[in-house]
C-alpha positions in Angstrom: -11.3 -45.4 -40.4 -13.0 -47.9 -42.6 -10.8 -47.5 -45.7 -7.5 -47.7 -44.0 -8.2 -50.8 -42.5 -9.6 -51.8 -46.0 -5.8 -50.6 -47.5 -4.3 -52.6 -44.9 -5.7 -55.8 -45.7 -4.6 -55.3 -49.1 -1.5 -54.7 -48.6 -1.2 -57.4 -45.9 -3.0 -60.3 -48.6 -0.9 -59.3 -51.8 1.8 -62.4 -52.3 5.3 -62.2 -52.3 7.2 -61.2 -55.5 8.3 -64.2 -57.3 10.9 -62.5 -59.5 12.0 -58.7 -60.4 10.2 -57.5 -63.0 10.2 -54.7 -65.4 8.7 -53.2 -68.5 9.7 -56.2 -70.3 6.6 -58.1 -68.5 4.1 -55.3 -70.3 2.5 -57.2 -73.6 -0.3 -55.0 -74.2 -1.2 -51.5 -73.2 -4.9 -50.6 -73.4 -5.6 -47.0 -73.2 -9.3 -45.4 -73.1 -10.3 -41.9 -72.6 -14.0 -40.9 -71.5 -15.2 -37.4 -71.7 -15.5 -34.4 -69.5 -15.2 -34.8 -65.8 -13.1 -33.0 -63.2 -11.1 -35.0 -60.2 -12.4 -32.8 -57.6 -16.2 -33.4 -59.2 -15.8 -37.2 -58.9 -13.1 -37.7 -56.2 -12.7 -34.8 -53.9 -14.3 -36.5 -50.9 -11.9 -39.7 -51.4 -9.4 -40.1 -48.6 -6.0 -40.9 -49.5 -5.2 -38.4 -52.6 -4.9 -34.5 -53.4 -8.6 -33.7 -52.0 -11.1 -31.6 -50.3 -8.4 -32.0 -47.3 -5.9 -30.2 -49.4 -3.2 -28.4 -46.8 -1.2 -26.7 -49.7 -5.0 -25.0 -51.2 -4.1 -22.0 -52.9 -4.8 -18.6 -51.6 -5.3 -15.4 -53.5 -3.9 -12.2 -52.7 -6.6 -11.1 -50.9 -6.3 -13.7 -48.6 -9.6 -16.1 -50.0 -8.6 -19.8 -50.9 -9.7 -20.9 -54.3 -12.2 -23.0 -52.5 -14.5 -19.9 -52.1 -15.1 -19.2 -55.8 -16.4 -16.0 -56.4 -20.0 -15.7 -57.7 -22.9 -13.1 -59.1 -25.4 -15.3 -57.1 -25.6 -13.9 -53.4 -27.2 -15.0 -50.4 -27.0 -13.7 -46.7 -24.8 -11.2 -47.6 -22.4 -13.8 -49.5 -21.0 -13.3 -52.5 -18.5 -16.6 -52.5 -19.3 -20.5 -53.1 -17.6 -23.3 -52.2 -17.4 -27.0 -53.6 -21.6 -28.9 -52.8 -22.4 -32.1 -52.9 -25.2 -32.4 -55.9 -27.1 -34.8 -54.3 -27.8 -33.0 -51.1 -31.4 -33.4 -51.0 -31.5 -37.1 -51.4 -34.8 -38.6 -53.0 -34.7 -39.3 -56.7 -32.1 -36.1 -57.3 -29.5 -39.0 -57.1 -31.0 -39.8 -60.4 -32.0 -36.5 -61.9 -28.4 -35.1 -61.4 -27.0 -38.1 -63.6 -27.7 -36.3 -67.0 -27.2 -32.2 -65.5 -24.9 -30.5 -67.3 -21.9 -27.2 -65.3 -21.5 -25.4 -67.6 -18.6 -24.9 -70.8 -15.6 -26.0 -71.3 -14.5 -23.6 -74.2 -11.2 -21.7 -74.7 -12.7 -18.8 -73.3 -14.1 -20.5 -69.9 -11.0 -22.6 -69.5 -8.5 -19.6 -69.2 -11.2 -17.5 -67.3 -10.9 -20.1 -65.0 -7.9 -20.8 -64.7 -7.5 -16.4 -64.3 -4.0 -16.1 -64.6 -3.0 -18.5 -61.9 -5.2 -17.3 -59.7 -8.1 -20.2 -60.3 -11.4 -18.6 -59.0 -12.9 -17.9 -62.1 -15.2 -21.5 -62.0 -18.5 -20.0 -60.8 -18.1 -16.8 -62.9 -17.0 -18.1 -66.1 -19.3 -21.0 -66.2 -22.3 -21.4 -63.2 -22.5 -21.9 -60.0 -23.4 -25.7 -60.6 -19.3 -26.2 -61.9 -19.1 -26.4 -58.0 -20.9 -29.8 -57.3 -19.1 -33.0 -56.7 -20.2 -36.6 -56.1 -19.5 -39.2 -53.4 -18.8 -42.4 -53.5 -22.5 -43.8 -53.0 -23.4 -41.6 -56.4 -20.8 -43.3 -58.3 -19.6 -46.6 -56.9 -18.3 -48.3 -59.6 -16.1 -45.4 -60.4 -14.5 -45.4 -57.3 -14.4 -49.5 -56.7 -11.9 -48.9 -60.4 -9.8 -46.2 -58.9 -9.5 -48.2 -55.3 -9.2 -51.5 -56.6 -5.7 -50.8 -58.6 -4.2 -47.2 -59.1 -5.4 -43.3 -58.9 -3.3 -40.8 -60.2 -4.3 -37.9 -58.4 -2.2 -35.1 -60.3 -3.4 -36.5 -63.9 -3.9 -32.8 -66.1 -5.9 -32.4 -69.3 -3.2 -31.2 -71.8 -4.8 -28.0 -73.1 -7.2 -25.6 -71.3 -10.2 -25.8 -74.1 -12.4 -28.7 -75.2 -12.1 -32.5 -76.4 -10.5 -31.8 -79.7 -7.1 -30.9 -78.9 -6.8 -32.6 -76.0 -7.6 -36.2 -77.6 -5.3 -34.8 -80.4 -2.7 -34.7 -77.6 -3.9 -38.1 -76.2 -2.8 -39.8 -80.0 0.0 -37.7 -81.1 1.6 -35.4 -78.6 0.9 -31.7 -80.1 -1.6 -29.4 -81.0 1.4 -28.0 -83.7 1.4 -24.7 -81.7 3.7 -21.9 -83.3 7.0 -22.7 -81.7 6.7 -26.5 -80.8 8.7 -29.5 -82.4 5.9 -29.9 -85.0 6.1 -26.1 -86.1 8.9 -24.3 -84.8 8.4 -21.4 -87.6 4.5 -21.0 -86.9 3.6 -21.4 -90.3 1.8 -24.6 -90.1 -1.6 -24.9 -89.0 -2.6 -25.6 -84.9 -5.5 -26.8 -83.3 -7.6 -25.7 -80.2 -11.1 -26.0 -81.3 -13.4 -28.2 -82.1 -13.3 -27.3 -85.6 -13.7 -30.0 -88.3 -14.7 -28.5 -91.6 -11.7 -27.7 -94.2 -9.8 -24.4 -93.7 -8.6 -22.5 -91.0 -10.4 -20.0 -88.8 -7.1 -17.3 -89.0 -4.0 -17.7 -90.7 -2.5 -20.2 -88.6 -5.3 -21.5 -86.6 -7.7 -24.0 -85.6 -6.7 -25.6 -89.1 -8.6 -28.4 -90.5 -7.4 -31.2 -91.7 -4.5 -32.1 -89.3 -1.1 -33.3 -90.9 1.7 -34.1 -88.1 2.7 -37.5 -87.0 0.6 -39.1 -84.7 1.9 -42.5 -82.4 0.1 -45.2 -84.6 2.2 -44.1 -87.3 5.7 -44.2 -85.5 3.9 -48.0 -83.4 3.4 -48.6 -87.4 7.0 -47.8 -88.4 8.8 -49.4 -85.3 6.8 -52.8 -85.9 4.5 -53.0 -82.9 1.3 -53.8 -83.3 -2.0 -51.2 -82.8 -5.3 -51.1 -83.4 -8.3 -48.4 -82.5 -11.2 -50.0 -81.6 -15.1 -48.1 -81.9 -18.5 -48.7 -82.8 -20.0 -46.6 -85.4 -21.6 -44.6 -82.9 -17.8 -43.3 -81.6 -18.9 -39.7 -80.9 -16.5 -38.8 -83.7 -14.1 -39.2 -80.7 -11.7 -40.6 -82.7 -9.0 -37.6 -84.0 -7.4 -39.8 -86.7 -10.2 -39.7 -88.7 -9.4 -35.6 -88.8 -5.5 -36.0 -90.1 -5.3 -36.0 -93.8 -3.0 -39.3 -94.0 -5.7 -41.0 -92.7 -8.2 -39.5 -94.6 -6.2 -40.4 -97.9 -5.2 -43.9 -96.3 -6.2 -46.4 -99.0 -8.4 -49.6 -98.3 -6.3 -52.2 -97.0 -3.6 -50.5 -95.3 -2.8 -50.0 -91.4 -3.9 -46.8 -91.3 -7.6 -47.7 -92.8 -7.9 -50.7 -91.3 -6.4 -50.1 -87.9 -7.2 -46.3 -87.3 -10.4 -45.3 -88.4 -12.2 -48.6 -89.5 -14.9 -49.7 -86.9 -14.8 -53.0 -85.8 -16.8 -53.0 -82.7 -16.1 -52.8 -79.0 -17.4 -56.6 -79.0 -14.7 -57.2 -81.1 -12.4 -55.6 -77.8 -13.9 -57.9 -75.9 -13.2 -60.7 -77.8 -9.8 -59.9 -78.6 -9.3 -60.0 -74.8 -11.2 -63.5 -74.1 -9.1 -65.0 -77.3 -5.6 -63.4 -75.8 -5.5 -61.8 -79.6 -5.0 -58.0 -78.2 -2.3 -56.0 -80.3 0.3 -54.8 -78.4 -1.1 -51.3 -78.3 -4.7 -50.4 -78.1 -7.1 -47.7 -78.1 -10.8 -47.4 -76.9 -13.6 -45.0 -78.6 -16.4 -45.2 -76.6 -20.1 -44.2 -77.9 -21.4 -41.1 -77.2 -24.1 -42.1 -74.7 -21.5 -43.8 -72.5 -18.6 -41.2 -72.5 -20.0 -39.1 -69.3 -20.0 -36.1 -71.4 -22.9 -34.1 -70.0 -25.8 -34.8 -70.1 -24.9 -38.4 -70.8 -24.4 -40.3 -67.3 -21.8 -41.7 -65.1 -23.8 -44.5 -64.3 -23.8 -45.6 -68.4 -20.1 -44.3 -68.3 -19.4 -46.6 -65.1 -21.2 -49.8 -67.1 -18.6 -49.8 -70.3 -15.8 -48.8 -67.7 -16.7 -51.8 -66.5 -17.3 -54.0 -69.1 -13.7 -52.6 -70.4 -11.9 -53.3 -67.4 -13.7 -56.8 -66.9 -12.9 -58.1 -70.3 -8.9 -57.0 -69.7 -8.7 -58.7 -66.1 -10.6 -61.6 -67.2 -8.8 -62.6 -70.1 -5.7 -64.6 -70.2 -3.3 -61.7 -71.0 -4.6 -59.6 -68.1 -0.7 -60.7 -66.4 0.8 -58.7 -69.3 -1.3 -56.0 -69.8 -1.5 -52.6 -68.5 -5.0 -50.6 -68.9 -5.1 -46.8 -68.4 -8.2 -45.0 -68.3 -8.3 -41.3 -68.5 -10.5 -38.3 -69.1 -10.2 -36.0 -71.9 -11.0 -32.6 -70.5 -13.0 -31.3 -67.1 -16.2 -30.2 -69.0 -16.9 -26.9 -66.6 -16.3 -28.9 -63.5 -14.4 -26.9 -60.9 -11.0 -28.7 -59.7 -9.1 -26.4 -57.0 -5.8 -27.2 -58.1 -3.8 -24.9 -60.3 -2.7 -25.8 -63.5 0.3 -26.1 -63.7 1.3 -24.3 -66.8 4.4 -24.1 -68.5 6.6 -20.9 -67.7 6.6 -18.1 -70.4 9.5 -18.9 -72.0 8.6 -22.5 -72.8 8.6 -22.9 -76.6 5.4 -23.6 -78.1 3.8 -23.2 -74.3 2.3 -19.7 -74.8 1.1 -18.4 -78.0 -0.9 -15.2 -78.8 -4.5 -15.9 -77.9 -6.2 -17.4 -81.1 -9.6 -16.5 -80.3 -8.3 -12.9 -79.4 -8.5 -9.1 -77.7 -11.3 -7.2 -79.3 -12.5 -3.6 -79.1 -15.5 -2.3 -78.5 -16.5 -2.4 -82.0 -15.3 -6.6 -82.3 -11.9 -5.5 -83.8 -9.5 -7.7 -83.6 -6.8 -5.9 -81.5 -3.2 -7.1 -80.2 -3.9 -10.6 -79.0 -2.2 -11.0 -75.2 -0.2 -14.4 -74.8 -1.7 -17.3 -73.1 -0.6 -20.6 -72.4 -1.9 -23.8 -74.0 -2.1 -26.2 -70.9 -2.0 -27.8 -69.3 -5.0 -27.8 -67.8 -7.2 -28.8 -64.4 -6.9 -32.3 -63.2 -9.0 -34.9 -64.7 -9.7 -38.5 -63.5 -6.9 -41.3 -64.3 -6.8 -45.2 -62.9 -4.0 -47.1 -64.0 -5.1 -51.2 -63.6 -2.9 -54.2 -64.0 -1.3 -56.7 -61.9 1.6 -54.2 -60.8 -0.9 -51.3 -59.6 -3.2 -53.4 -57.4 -4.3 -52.4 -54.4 -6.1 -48.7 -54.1 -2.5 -46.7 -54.6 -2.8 -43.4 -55.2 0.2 -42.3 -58.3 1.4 -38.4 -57.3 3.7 -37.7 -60.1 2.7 -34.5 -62.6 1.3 -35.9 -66.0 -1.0 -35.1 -68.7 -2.5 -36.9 -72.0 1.7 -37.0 -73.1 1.9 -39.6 -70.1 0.6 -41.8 -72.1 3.1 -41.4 -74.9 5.8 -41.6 -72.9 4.8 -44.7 -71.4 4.5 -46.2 -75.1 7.9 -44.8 -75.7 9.8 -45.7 -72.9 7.7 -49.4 -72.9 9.3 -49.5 -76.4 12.3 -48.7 -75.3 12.6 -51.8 -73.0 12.0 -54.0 -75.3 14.1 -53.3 -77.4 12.3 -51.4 -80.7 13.0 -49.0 -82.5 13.6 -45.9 -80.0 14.0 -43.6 -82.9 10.6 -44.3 -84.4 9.0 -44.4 -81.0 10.9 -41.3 -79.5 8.3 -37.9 -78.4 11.2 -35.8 -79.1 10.5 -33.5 -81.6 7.1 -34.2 -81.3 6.2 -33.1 -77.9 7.4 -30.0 -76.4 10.8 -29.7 -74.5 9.1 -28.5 -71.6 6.2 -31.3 -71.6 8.9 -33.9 -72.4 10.8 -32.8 -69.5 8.1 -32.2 -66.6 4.9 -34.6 -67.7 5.3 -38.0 -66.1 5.9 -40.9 -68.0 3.8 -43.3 -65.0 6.5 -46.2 -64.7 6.9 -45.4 -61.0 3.1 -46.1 -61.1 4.0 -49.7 -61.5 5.5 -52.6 -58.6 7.1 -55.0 -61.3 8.5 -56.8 -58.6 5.2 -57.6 -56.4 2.5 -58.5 -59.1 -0.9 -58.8 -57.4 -3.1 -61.0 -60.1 -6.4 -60.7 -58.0 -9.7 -58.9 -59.0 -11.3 -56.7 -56.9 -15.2 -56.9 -56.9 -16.6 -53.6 -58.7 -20.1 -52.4 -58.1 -22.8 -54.1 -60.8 -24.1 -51.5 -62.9 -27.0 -51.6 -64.8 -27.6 -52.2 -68.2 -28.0 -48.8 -70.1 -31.5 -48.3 -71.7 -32.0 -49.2 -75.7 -34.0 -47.4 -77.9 -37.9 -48.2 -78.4 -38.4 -48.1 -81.5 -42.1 -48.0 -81.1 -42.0 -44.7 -78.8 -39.3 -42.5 -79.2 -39.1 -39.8 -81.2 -35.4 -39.4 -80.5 -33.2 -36.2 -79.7 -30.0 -36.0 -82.2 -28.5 -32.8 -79.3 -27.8 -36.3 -77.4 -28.5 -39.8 -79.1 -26.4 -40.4 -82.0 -27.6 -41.0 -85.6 -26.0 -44.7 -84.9 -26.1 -45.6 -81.0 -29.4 -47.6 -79.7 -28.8 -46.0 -76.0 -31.7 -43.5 -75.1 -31.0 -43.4 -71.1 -29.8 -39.1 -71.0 -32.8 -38.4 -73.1 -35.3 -40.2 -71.0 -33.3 -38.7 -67.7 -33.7 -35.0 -69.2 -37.4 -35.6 -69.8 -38.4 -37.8 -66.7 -38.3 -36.0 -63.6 -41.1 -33.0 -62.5 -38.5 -30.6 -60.8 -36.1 -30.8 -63.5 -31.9 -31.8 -63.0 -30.7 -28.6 -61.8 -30.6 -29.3 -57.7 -30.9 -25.9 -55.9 -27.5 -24.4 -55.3 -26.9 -23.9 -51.5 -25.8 -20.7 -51.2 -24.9 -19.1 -47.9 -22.3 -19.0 -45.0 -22.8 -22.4 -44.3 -21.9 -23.2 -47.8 -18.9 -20.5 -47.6 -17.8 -21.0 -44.7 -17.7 -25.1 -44.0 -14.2 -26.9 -43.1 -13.7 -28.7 -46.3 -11.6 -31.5 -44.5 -14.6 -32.4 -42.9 -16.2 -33.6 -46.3 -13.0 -36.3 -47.1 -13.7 -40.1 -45.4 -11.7 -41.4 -43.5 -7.8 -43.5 -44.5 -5.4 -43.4 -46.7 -3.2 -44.5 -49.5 0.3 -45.7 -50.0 2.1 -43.5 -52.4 3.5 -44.3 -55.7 5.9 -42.2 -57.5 7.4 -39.3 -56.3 6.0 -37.3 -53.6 3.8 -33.9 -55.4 2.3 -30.9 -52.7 -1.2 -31.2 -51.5 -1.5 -34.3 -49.4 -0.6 -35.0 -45.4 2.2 -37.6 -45.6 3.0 -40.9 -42.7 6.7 -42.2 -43.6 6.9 -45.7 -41.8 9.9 -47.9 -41.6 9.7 -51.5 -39.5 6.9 -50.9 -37.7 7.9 -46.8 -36.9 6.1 -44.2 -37.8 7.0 -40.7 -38.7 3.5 -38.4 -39.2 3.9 -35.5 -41.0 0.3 -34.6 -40.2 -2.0 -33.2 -37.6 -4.0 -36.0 -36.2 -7.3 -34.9 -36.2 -6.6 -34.5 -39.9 -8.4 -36.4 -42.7 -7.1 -38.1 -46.1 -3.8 -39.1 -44.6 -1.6 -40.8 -47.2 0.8 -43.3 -46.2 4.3 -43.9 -48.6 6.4 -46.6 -48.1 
């Protein structure tokens, strides 16, 4: 069992408390969200959270667990798939899978998906490719992040559709649904597109420009310090840009200066080495690092890590807390249900905005449909007070962050009005989303770095032989690497798909490694439990089992 020994050492080296600690000893909160991966895709096999292991795994009324997605594809008389490991066939697939894209991640595929609860709509409402996962020896670094400080392994997107609303959540709390806080009437104007030209697509939807609150200006108006920091190549990833206050911001205030100017990521990392970080932070990353498909992990992995290096190497790294999230799963099959808010939650279910047609493309009644949230998504939450390859079990989404912020602010004393998610968020979110200070040991600080994989450099352009391809280089980024990836390989990206009993049929704990993870936070379903108290165990667990986690 390699990795429990490995979680044992770091439990048994991390030094003593030296006083009790709270919120107070946060200075600066980092956040940075990357685009467009699943949990199961990049961390099913790891031991320790909510994984392949899974002994609550939902099972349909016809008795098939969501693991065996049904499919049009069939082979040996099987008409099911289960999760595959993309780089089966070895060879240089390990590096024509980098830039291979599932399939969508659209309003439509989202909630066909998801399939009222019942979660088997992955293969048949995007491909059979949603399916594949990586290991840990396809993306290292990734994992060396979430084992070196803090997985939250029950981390949802906010709203089942694409990056737009769900980084509109990340920065302001609501997509001003009909019914929530923002618009309790349903007059005003939502968002669950990707929509960015003026207008609205219906009366009362997917309206364009935004014109809520968002959290810089309530940071703004309690007196704590923000900036957002991007290159010009930002992948237009950066939602304040889209909220008419901004837009009408004048040159030389905080919202122009700090919210949608672009000073550079260098300037990030400088802000870090100088200890000149405002007290609140956000990261835009370029396009050709964000993991979005068909841009790579491995160039995702490199600014992950020259993000997280800057914040542990500077001399604020004992103050600072750094959460890195994903926005949305980008048609990469998770097995856990969303859990979405019941019926009756206000401004949780709204008449389905892209709507019921007839056979003629009538719009008919429209059947209700909840917002989010979504399937899981990757989250690591670093700093001194998460060290150690913890795995963080409470129920969040992109709100977390919020209500980190606001209860952060709270403890030290600012405005709690200004700062407040009430009446922004809705009840039900407010209520059930984590706010991830259970994530955090304020009284046994660990301020050792864990050694994360190198990664290379990702490629520039040559300007002296490329002709450049605008569907995935930006007009402004240098980086070239997803272009070269899709052209550079004979057999293409797309690995065959394994279909077959052996496929269907496989014991899925057999593809977790080996250990476990203490438990932070409360204790969700999903995971085999070991309760020990001086030295005595209590195993809640079959022992043959794999992915145990251990709680103190």
């Amino acid at each position: 069992m390699r990795h429990s020994a490995l979680a044992l050492t770091l439990m048994a080296s991390a030094p003593a408390a030296v006083s009790a600690g709270s919120l107070q000893d946060i200075k600066h909160i980092v956040l940075f969200m990357q685009e467009n991966r699943s949990f199961d895709h990049y961390f099913g096999t790891m031991a320790g959270v909510r994984n392949f292991g899974d002994p609550n795994v939902h099972v349909n009324d016809d008795g098939v667990p969501v693991w065996r997605q049904r499919t049009s594809k069939t082979n040996n008389g099987v008409g099911t798939l289960s999760p595959w490991h993309i780089n089966h066939l070895g060879g240089d697939w390990t590096e024509a899978t980098q830039c291979m894209v599932a399939g969508s991640n659209d309003w439509d595929a989202m909630h066909g998906a998801y399939n009222n609860g019942r979660g088997d709509g992955w293969a048949v409402h995007d491909t059979d490719y949603s399916m594949g996962y990586y290991r840990r020896e396809d993306i290292p670094t990734h994992w060396d992040i979430a084992e070196g400080w803090t997985i939250m392994d029950n981390s949802h997107q906010s709203v089942l559709g694409v990056t737009d609303p769900n980084r509109v959540m990340w920065m302001s709390g609501t997509v001003n649904s009909a019914g929530s806080p923002t618009n309790p009437d349903g007059k005003g104007g939502n968002i669950l597109s990707n929509r960015a030209s003026p207008g609205c697509d219906s009366p009362g939807n997917n309206c364009f420009p935004f014109v809520w609150r968002t959290m810089p200006e309530a940071l703004q108006d309690a007196g704590i310090s923000w900036r957002v920091w991007q290159d010009l190549d930002n992948y237009e990833d950066n939602m304040l840009a889209y909220f008419k206050q901004y837009q009408d911001a004048k040159r030389g205030s905080a919202l122009r200066d700090q919210g949608v100017s672009f000073p550079g990521l260098q300037a990030f990392y400088d802000a870090c080495a100088n200890g000149t970080l405002p007290q609140v932070s956000w990261i835009i990353g370029p396009q050709e690092q964000s993991e979005h498909p068909p841009n790579m992990p491995v160039d995702g992995a490199w600014l992950q890590k020259k993000i997280v290096d800057a914040v542990v190497h500077g001399p604020a790294y004992r103050h600072t807390a750094l959460i890195i999230s994903y926005d949305e799963q980008g048609g990469w099959a998770d097995h856990v249900i969303p859990p979405v808010a019941p019926r009756e939650a206000a401004g949780e279910w709204i008449p389905d905005p892209f709507g019921a047609r007839d056979g003629r493309q009538q719009q008919v009644q429209a059947p209700l449909v909840p917002i989010g949230p979504g399937p899981r998504v990757p989250r690591f939450i670093i700093s001194p007070w998460t060290r150690g390859g913890h795995v963080f079990a409470e129920t969040g989404d992109h709100t977390s962050d919020l209500l980190f912020i606001e209860a952060w602010a709270a403890a030290n004393g600012y405005n709690t009005t200004a700062v407040s998610t009430e009446g922004i968020l809705t009840p039900w979110r407010r209520r059930h989303m984590t706010d991830m200070v259970n994530a955090f040991d304020f009284d046994g600080p660990d301020y050792s770095v864990p050694k994360l994989t190198p990664v290379r450099t990702p490629e520039p352009r040559n300007d002296t032989n490329w002709s450049g391809d605008l569907d995935l280089g930006s007009l402004t980024g240098p980086w070239v690497g997803p272009a070269r990836c899709k052209d550079g390989f004979a057999h293409g990206n797309y690995p065959p798909v394994p279909y077959g009993r052996p496929n269907a049929e496989q014991n899925m704990s057999a593809l977790v490694e080996d250990g476990f993870k203490q438990i932070r936070g409360a204790i969700t379903e999903g995971r085999f439990v070991t309760m020990e108290s001086n030295g005595l165990g209590l195993a809640v667990a079959r022992p043959h089992e794999r992915g145990l986690a251990a709680a103190n």
